[in-house]
Residue frames relative to the residue before (quaternion, step in Angstrom):
aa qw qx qy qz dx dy dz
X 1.0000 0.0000 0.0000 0.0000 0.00 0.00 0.00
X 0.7345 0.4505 -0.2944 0.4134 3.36 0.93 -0.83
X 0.6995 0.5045 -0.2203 0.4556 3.23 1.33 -0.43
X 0.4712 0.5567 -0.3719 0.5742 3.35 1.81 0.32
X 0.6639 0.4545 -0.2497 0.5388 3.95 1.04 -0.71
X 0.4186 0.5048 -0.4354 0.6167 3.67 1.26 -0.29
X 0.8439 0.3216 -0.3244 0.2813 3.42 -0.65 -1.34
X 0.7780 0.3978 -0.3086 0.3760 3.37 0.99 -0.73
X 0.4256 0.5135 -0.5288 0.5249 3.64 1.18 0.33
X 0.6617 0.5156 -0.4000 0.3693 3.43 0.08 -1.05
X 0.6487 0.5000 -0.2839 0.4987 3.96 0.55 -0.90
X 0.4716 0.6725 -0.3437 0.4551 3.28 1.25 -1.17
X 0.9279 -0.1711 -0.0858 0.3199 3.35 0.51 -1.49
X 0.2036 0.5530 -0.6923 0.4164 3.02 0.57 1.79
X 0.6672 0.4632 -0.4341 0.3898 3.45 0.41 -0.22
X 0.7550 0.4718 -0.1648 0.4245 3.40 1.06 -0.51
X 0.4264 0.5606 -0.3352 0.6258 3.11 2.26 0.54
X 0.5928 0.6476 -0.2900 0.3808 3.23 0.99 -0.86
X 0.6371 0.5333 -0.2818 0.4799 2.89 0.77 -2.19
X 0.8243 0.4096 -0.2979 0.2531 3.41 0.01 -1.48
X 0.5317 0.6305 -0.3333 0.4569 3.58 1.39 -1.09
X 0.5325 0.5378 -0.2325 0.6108 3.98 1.12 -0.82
X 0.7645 0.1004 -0.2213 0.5970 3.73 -0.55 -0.56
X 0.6432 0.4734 -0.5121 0.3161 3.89 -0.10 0.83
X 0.6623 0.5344 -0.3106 0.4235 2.69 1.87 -0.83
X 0.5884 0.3190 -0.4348 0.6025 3.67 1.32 -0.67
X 0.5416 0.3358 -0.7234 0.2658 3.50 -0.87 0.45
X 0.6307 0.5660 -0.3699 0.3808 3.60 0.50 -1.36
X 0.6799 0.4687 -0.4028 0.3947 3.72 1.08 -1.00
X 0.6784 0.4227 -0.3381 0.4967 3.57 0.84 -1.05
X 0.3795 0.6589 -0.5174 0.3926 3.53 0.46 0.40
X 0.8229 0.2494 0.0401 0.5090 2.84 0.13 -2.06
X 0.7310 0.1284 -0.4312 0.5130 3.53 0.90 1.19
């Protein structure tokens, strides 16, 4: 059980690196065009 609440936080926040790593890159793109 605990190791089900581990995995899903963890995804939680790779996904929420992602998200962010993604909408930095298109700002940086619309920047630089």
């Amino acid at each position: 059980m605990i190791n089900k609440k581990v995995s899903v936080l963890a995804g939680l926040f790779l996904s929420l690196i992602a998200g962010t790593g993604v909408a930095a890159e298109k700002a940086s793109a619309d920047k630089i065009e």
